[in-house]
MDTraj code that builds the backbone (N, CA, C; nanometers):
import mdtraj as md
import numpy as np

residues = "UNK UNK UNK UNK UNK UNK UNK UNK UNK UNK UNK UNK UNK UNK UNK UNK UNK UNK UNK UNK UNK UNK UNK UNK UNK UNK UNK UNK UNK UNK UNK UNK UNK UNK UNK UNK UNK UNK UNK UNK UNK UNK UNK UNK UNK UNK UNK UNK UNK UNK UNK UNK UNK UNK UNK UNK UNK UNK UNK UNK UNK UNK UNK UNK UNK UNK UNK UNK UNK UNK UNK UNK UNK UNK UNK UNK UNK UNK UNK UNK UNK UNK UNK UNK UNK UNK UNK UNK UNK UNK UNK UNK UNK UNK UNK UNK UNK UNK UNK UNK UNK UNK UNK UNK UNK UNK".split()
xyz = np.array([
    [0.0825, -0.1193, 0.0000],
    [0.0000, 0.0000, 0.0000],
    [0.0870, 0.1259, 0.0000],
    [0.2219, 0.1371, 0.0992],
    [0.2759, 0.2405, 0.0892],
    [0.3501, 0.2719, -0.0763],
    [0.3940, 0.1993, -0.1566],
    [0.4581, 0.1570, -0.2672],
    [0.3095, 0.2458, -0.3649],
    [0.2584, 0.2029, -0.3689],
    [0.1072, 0.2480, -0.4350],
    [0.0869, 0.3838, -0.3945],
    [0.0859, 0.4434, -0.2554],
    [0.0879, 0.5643, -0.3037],
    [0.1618, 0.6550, -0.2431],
    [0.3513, 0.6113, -0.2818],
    [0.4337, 0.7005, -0.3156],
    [0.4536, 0.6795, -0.4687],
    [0.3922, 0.5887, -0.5531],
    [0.3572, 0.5816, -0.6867],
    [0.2581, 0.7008, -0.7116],
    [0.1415, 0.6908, -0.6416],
    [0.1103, 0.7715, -0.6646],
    [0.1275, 0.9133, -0.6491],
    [0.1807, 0.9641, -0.5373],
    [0.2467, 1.1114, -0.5106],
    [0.3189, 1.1407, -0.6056],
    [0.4281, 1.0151, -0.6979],
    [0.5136, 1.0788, -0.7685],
    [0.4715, 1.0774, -0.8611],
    [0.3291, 1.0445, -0.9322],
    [0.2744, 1.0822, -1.0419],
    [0.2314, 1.2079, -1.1158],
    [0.1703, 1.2410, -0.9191],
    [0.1050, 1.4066, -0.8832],
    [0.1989, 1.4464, -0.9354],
    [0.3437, 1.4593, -0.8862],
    [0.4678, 1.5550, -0.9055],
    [0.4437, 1.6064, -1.0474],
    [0.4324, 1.4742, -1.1255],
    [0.4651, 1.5291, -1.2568],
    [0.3019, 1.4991, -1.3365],
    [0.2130, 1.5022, -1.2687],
    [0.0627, 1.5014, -1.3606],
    [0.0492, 1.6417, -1.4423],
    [0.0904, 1.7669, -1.4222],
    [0.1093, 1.8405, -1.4893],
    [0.1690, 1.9155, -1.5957],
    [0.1331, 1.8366, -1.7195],
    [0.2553, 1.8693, -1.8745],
    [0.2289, 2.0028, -1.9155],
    [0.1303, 2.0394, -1.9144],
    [0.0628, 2.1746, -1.9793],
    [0.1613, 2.2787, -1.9155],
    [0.1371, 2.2855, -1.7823],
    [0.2080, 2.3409, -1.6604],
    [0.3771, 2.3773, -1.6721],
    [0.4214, 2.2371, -1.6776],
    [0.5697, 2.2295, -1.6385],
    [0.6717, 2.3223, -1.6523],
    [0.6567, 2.3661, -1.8361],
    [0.7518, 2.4855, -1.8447],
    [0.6955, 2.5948, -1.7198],
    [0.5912, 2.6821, -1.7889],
    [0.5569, 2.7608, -1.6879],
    [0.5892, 2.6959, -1.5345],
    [0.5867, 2.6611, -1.4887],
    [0.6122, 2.6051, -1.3818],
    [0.7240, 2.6332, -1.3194],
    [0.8020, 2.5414, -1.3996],
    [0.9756, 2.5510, -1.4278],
    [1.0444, 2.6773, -1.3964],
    [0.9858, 2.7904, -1.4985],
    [1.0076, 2.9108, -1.5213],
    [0.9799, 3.0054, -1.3788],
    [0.8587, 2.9989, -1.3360],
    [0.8381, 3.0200, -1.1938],
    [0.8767, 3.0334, -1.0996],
    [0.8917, 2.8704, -1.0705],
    [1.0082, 2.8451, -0.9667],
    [1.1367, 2.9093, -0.9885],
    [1.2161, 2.8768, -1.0882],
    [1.3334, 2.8968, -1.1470],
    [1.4098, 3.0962, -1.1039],
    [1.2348, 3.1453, -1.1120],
    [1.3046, 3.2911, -1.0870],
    [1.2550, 3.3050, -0.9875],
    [1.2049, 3.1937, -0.9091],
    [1.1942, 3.2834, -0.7540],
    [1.0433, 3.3337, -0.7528],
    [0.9637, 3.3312, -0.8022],
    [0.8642, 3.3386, -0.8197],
    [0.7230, 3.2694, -0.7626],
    [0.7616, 3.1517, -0.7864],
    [0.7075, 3.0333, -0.6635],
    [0.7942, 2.9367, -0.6159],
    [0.7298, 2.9235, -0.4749],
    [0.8072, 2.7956, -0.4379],
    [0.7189, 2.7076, -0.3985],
    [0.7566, 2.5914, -0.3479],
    [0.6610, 2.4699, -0.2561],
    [0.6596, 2.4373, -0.1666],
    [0.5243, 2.4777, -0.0889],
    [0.4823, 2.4794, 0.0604],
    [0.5416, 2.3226, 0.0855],
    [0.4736, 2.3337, 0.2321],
    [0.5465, 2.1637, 0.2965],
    [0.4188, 2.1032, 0.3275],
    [0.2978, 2.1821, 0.2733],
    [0.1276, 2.1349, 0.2951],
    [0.1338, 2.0432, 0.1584],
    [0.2228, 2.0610, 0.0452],
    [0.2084, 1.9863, -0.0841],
    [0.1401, 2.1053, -0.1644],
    [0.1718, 2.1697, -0.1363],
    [0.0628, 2.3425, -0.2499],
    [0.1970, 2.4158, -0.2502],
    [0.1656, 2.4704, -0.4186],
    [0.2677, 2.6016, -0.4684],
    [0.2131, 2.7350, -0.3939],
    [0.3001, 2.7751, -0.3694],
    [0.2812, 2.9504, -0.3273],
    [0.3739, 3.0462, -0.3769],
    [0.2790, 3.1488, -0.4104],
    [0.3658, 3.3002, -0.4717],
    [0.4418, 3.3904, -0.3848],
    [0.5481, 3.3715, -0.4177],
    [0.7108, 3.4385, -0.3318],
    [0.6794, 3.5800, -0.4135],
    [0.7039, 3.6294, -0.5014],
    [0.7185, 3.7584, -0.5235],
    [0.5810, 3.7671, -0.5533],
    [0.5561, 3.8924, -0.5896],
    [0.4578, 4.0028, -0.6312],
    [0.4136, 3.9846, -0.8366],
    [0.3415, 3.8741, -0.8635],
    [0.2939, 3.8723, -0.9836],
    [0.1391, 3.8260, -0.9919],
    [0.0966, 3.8991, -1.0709],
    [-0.0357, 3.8073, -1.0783],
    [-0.0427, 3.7399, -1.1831],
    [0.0474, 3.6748, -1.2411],
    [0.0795, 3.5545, -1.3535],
    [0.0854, 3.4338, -1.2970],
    [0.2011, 3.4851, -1.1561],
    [0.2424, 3.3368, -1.1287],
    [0.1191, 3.3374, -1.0147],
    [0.0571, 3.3840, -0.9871],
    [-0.0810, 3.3559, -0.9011],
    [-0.1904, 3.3007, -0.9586],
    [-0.2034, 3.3475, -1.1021],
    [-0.2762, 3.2507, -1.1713],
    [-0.2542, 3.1284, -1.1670],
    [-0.0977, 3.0623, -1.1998],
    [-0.0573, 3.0070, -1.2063],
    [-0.0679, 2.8739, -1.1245],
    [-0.0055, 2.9651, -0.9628],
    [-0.0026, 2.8758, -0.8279],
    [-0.1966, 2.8104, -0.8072],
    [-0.2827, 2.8940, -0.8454],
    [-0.4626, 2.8535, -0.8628],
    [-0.4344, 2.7399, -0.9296],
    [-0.3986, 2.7476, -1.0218],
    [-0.4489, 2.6542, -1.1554],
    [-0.3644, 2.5476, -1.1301],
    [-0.2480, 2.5280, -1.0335],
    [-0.1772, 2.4125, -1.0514],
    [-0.2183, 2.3321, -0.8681],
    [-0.2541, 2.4352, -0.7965],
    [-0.3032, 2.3872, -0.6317],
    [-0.4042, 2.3628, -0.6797],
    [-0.5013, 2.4037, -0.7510],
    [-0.6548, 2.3573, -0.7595],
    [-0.6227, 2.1870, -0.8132],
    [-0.5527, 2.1643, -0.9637],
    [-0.5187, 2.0093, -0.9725],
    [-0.4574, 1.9163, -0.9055],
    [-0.3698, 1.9832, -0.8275],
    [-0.3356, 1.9078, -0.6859],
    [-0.4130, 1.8761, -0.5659],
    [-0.5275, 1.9531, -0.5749],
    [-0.6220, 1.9306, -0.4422],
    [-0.7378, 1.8420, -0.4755],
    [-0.7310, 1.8376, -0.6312],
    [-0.8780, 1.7103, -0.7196],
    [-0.7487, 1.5973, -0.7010],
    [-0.6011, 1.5364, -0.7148],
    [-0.5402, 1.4714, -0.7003],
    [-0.4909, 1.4331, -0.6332],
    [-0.4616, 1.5081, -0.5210],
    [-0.4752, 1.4816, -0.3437],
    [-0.6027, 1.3911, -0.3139],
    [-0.7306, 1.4727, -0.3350],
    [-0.8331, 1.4056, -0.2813],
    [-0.8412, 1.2528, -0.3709],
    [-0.8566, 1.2523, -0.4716],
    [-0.8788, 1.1506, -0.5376],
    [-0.7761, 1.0043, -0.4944],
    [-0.6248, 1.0089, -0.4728],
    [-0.5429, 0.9406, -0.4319],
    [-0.6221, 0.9043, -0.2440],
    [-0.6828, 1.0223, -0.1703],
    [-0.7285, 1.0014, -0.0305],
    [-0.8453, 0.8933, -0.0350],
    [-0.9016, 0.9314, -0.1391],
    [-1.0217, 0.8121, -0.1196],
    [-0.9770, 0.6980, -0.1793],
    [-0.8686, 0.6906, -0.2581],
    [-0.8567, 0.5446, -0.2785],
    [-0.7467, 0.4751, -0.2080],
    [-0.7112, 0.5184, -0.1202],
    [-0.6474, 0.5168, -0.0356],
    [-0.6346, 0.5157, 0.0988],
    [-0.7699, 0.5504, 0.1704],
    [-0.8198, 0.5882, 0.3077],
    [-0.7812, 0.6569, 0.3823],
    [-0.6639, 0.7485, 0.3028],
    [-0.5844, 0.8581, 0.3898],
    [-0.6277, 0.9766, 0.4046],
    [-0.6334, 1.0682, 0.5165],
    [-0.7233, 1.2085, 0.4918],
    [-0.6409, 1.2892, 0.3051],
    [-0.6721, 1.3492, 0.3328],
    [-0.6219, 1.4333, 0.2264],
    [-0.5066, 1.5206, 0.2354],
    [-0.5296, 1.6049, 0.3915],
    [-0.3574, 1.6878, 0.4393],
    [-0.2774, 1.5653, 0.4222],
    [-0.2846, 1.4223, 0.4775],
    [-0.1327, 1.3728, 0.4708],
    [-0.1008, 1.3492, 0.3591],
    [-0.2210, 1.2743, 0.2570],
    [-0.1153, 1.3012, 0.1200],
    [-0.0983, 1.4167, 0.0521],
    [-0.1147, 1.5103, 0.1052],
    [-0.0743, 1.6329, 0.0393],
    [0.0984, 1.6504, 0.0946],
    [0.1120, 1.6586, 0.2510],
    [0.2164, 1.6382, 0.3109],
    [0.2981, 1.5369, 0.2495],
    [0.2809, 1.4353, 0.1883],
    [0.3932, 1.2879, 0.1615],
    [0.4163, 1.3673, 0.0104],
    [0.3025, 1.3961, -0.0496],
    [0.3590, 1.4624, -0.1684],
    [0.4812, 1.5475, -0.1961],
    [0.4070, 1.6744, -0.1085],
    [0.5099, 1.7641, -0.0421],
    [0.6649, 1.7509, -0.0185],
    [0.6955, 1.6036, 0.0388],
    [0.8087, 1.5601, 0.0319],
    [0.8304, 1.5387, -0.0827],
    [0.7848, 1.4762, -0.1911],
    [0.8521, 1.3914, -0.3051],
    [0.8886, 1.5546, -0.4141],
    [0.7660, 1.6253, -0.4094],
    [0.7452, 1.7833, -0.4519],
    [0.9267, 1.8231, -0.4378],
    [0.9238, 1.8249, -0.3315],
    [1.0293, 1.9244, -0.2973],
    [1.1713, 1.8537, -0.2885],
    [1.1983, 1.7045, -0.2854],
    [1.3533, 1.6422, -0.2812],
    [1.3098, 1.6535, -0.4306],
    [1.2280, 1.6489, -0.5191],
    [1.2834, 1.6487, -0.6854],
    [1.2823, 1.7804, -0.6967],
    [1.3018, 1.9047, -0.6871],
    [1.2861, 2.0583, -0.6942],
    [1.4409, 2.0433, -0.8013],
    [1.4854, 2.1412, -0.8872],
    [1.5691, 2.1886, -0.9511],
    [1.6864, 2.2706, -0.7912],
    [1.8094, 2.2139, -0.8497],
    [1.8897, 2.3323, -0.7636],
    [1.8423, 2.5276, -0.8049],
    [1.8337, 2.5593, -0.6881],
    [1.7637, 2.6997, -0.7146],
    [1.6302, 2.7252, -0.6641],
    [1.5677, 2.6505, -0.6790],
    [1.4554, 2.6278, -0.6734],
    [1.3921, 2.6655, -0.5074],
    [1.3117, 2.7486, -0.4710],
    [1.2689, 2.7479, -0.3715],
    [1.1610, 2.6762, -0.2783],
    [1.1674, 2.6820, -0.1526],
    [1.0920, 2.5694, -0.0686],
    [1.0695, 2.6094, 0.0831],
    [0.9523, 2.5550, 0.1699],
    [0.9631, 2.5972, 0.2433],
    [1.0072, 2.4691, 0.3707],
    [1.0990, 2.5283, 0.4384],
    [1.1334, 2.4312, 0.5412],
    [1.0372, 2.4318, 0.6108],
    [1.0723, 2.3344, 0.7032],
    [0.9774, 2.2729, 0.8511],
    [0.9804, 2.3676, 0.9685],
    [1.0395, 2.4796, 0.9495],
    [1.0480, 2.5813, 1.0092],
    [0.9590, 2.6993, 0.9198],
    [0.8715, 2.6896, 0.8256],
    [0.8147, 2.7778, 0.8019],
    [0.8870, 2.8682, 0.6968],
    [1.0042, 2.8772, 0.7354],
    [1.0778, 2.9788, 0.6308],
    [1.1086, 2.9149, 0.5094],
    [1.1482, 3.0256, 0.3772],
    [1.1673, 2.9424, 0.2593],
    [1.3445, 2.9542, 0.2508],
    [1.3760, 2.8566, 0.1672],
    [1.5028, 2.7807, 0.1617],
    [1.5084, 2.7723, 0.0441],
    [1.6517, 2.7826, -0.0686],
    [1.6878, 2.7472, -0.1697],
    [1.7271, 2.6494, -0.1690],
    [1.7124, 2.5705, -0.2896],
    [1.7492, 2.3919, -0.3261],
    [1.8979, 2.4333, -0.3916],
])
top = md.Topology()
chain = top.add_chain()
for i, resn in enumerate(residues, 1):
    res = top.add_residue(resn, chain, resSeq=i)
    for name in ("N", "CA", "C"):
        top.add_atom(name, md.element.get_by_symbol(name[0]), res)
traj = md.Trajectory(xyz[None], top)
Protein backbone atom coordinates (compact mmCIF):
# COMPACT_ATOMS: atom_id res chain seq x y z
CA UNK A 1 0.00 0.00 0.00
CA UNK A 2 2.76 2.40 0.89
CA UNK A 3 4.58 1.57 -2.67
CA UNK A 4 1.07 2.48 -4.35
CA UNK A 5 0.88 5.64 -3.04
CA UNK A 6 4.34 7.01 -3.16
CA UNK A 7 3.57 5.82 -6.87
CA UNK A 8 1.10 7.71 -6.65
CA UNK A 9 2.47 11.11 -5.11
CA UNK A 10 5.14 10.79 -7.69
CA UNK A 11 2.74 10.82 -10.42
CA UNK A 12 1.05 14.07 -8.83
CA UNK A 13 4.68 15.55 -9.05
CA UNK A 14 4.65 15.29 -12.57
CA UNK A 15 0.63 15.01 -13.61
CA UNK A 16 1.09 18.41 -14.89
CA UNK A 17 2.55 18.69 -18.75
CA UNK A 18 0.63 21.75 -19.79
CA UNK A 19 2.08 23.41 -16.60
CA UNK A 20 5.70 22.29 -16.38
CA UNK A 21 7.52 24.85 -18.45
CA UNK A 22 5.57 27.61 -16.88
CA UNK A 23 6.12 26.05 -13.82
CA UNK A 24 9.76 25.51 -14.28
CA UNK A 25 10.08 29.11 -15.21
CA UNK A 26 8.38 30.20 -11.94
CA UNK A 27 10.08 28.45 -9.67
CA UNK A 28 13.33 28.97 -11.47
CA UNK A 29 13.05 32.91 -10.87
CA UNK A 30 11.94 32.83 -7.54
CA UNK A 31 8.64 33.39 -8.20
CA UNK A 32 7.08 30.33 -6.64
CA UNK A 33 8.07 27.96 -4.38
CA UNK A 34 6.61 24.70 -2.56
CA UNK A 35 4.82 24.79 0.60
CA UNK A 36 5.47 21.64 2.96
CA UNK A 37 1.28 21.35 2.95
CA UNK A 38 2.08 19.86 -0.84
CA UNK A 39 0.63 23.43 -2.50
CA UNK A 40 2.68 26.02 -4.68
CA UNK A 41 2.81 29.50 -3.27
CA UNK A 42 3.66 33.00 -4.72
CA UNK A 43 7.11 34.38 -3.32
CA UNK A 44 7.18 37.58 -5.23
CA UNK A 45 4.58 40.03 -6.31
CA UNK A 46 2.94 38.72 -9.84
CA UNK A 47 -0.36 38.07 -10.78
CA UNK A 48 0.80 35.55 -13.53
CA UNK A 49 2.42 33.37 -11.29
CA UNK A 50 -0.81 33.56 -9.01
CA UNK A 51 -2.76 32.51 -11.71
CA UNK A 52 -0.57 30.07 -12.06
CA UNK A 53 -0.03 28.76 -8.28
CA UNK A 54 -4.63 28.53 -8.63
CA UNK A 55 -4.49 26.54 -11.55
CA UNK A 56 -1.77 24.12 -10.51
CA UNK A 57 -3.03 23.87 -6.32
CA UNK A 58 -6.55 23.57 -7.59
CA UNK A 59 -5.19 20.09 -9.72
CA UNK A 60 -3.36 19.08 -6.86
CA UNK A 61 -6.22 19.31 -4.42
CA UNK A 62 -8.78 17.10 -7.20
CA UNK A 63 -5.40 14.71 -7.00
CA UNK A 64 -4.75 14.82 -3.44
CA UNK A 65 -8.33 14.06 -2.81
CA UNK A 66 -8.79 11.51 -5.38
CA UNK A 67 -5.43 9.41 -4.32
CA UNK A 68 -7.29 10.01 -0.30
CA UNK A 69 -10.22 8.12 -1.20
CA UNK A 70 -8.57 5.45 -2.79
CA UNK A 71 -6.47 5.17 -0.36
CA UNK A 72 -8.20 5.88 3.08
CA UNK A 73 -5.84 8.58 3.90
CA UNK A 74 -7.23 12.08 4.92
CA UNK A 75 -6.22 14.33 2.26
CA UNK A 76 -3.57 16.88 4.39
CA UNK A 77 -1.33 13.73 4.71
CA UNK A 78 -1.15 13.01 1.20
CA UNK A 79 -0.74 16.33 0.39
CA UNK A 80 2.16 16.38 3.11
CA UNK A 81 3.93 12.88 1.61
CA UNK A 82 3.59 14.62 -1.68
CA UNK A 83 5.10 17.64 -0.42
CA UNK A 84 8.09 15.60 0.32
CA UNK A 85 8.52 13.91 -3.05
CA UNK A 86 7.45 17.83 -4.52
CA UNK A 87 10.29 19.24 -2.97
CA UNK A 88 13.53 16.42 -2.81
CA UNK A 89 12.83 16.49 -6.85
CA UNK A 90 12.86 20.58 -6.94
CA UNK A 91 15.69 21.89 -9.51
CA UNK A 92 18.90 23.32 -7.64
CA UNK A 93 17.64 27.00 -7.15
CA UNK A 94 14.55 26.28 -6.73
CA UNK A 95 12.69 27.48 -3.71
CA UNK A 96 10.92 25.69 -0.69
CA UNK A 97 9.63 25.97 2.43
CA UNK A 98 11.33 24.31 5.41
CA UNK A 99 9.77 22.73 8.51
CA UNK A 100 10.48 25.81 10.09
CA UNK A 101 8.15 27.78 8.02
CA UNK A 102 10.78 29.79 6.31
CA UNK A 103 11.67 29.42 2.59
CA UNK A 104 15.03 27.81 1.62
CA UNK A 105 16.88 27.47 -1.70
CA UNK A 106 17.49 23.92 -3.26
Amino acid sequence: MKRILALAILLTTFAFPAFALDLHTARSSGLVGEKSDGYAAVIGNSSDAQALVNEVNGKRQQEYARISKQNGQPVDVVAKLAAVEIIKNLPAGSKYQGSDGSWKTR
